[in-house]
Every structure is written in C-alpha cells, then in structure tokens.
C-alpha positions in Angstrom: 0.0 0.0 0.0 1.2 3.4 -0.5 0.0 6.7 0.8 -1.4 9.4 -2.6 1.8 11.6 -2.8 -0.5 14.8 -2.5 -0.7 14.1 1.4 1.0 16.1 3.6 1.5 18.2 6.9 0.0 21.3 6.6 2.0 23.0 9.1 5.3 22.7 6.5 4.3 25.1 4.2 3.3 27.5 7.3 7.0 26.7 8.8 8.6 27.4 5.7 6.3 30.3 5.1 7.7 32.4 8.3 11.2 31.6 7.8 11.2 33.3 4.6 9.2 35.8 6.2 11.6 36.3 8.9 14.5 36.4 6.0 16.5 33.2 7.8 16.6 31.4 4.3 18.9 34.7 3.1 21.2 34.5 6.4 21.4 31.2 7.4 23.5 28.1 6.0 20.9 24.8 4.7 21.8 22.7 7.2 21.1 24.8 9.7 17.1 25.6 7.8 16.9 21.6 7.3 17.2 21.6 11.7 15.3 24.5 12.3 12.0 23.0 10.1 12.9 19.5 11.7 12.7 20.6 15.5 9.9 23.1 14.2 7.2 21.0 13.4 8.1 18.6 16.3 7.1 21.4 18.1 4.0 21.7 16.2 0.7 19.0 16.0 0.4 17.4 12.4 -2.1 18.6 10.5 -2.5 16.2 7.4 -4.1 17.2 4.1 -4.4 16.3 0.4 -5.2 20.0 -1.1 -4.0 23.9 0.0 -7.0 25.0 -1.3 -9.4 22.8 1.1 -7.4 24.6 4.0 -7.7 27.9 2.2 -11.5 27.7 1.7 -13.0 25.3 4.7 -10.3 26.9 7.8 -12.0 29.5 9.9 -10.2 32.8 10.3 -9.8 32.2 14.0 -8.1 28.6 13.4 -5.7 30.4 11.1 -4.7 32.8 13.2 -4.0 30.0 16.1 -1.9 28.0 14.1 0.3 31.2 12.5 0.9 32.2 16.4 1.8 28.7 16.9 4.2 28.7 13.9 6.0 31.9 15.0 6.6 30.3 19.0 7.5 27.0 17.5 10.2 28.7 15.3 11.2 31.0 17.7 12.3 28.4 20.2 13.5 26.1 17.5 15.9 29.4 16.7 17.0 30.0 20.0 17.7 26.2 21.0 19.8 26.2 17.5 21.5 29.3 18.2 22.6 28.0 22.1 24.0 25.5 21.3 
C-alpha cells in the first residue's frame, strides 16, 4: 500500500512560510534551515491534508490565526535552542 503523494502536513508550508518571512533562508547556511524546520514541526501537531486549497476555503479565520501564532513560537524556540548551542 502506498500513501497518494499529494498528502502532507499542513503546518510545512506554514513553517517554511515564516522563515522566509523572517528572512532566515537569506542569512542562514541549509543545514542549519533543514534543523530548524525538523525541531519546528516537532514542536508543532500534524495537520494532514491532500489540497492547499481545502485549508484555504473550509479553515475558519480564528483557526488560522492559532496556528500562525503557533508557527512563529515554535520557530522562535526552534531558533533559539539552535543558536545556544
């Protein structure tokens, strides 16, 4: 059995999203991006989907905003556990 290729973790593109928002893809080496996503979204719950667009349309504005604060902590202290040690 294998899983449709079109499945996965919402919260990825969200991660990836605010790094580039926050410019670290510019300043920071890919090894160091590949660890801060990793510990990121272990930080995060998974949110599985198939399409962008089902999130885009069905998620309520209040859900969104929950999981973009909860993107920004989990990358924050993702960041500073990277940069201490």
């Amino acid at each position: 059995m294998k899983l449709d290729d079109d499945i996965h973790n919402y919260y990825e593109k969200l991660v990836l999203d605010h790094i580039i928002a926050l410019g670290l893809d510019q300043e920071k080496d890919p090894e160091y991006l590949a660890d801060l996503c990793c510990i990121s979204l272990n930080l995060l719950p998974p949110r599985y989907i198939r399409y962008e667009v089902d999130m885009a349309f069905y998620m309520p504005q209040s859900e969104r905003f929950e999981m973009s604060m909860k993107v920004k902590e989990a990358v924050a202290r993702a960041c500073s556990f990277l940069d201490n040690q």
